[in-house]
C-alpha positions as CSV (number, residue, x, y, z in Angstrom):
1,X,-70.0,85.3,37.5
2,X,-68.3,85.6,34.0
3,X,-66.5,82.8,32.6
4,X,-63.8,83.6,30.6
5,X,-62.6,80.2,29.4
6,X,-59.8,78.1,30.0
7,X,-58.7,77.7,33.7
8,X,-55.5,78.0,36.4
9,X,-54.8,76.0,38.8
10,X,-52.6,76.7,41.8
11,X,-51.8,74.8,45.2
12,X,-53.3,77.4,48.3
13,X,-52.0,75.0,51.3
14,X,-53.4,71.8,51.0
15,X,-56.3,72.5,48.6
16,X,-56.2,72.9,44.5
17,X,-57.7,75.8,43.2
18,X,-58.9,76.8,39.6
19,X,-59.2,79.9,38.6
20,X,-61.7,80.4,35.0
21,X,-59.6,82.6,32.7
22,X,-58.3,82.9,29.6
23,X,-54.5,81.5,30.1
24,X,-55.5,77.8,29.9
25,X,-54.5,75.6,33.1
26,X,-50.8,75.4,34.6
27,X,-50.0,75.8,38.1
28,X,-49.4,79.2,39.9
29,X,-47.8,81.4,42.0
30,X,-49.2,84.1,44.0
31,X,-47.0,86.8,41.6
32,X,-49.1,85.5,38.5
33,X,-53.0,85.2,40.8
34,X,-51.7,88.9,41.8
35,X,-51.2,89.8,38.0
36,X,-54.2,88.2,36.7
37,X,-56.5,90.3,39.9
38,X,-54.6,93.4,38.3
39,X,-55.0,92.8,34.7
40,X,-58.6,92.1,35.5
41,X,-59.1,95.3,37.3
42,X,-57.3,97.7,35.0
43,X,-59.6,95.7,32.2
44,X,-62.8,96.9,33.9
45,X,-61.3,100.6,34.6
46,X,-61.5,100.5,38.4
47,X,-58.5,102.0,40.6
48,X,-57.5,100.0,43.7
49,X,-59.3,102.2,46.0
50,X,-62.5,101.2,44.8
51,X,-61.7,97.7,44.2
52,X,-60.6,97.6,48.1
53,X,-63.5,99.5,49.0
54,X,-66.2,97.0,47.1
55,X,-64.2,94.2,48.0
56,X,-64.3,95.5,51.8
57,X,-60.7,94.8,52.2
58,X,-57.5,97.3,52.9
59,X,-56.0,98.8,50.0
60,X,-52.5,98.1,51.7
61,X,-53.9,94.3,51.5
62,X,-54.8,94.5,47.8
63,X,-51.5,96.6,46.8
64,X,-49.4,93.1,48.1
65,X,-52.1,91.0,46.3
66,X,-51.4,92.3,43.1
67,X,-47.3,92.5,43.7
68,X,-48.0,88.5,44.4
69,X,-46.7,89.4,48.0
70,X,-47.8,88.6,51.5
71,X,-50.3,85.1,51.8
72,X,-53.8,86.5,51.7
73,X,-56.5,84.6,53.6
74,X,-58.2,82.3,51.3
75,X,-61.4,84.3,52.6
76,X,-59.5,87.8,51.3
77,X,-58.7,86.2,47.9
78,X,-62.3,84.8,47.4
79,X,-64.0,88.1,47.9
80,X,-61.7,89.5,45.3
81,X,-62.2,87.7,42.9
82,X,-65.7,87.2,42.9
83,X,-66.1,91.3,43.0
84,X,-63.8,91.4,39.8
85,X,-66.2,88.6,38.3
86,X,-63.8,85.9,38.4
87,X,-64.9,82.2,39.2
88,X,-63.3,80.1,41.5
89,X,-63.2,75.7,42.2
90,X,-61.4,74.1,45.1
91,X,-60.8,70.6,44.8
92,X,-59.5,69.6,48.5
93,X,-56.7,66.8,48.2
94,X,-57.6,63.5,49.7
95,X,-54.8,60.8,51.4
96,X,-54.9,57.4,50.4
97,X,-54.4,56.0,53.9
98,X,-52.9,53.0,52.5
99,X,-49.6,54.8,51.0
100,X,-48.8,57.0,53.6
């Protein structure tokens, strides 16, 4: 993995996730995780053919990625981003019984 400092955090469901980048932490939509996946791969000079077909995902589902549309299995985005060399943490939310 390559850490490229800084981090982004966004809420996937009911779980926080950090992604290690160089944009420092704020929280996210899918439009800006699909920007960073295609600013990452035009940074390493690979088309989205090949990125689908290392990634072992359809190039239809990696076009709506990168346009931030569609809500990609987390499994999807995982596989993505550690092919592009990207790092990811999830930090599952927990309930304090006692407010809810």
């Amino acid at each position: 993995m390559i850490f490229l400092g800084g981090f982004i955090s966004f809420s996937y469901l009911c779980s926080e996730i950090t992604i290690y980048c160089d944009y420092g932490r704020k929280d996210m939509n899918t439009k800006e995780i699909g920007t960073i996946i295609k600013e990452r791969r035009k940074h390493l000079g690979v088309n989205q053919q090949t990125l689908a077909d290392l990634a072992g995902v359809g190039l239809n589902t990696l076009v709506a990625i990168e346009r931030g549309e569609g809500n990609p299995q987390l499994s999807t985005l995982l596989t993505i981003l550690d092919t592009l060399g990207l790092t990811i943490d999830i930090n599952l939310k927990t309930l304090d019984y006692e407010t809810v």
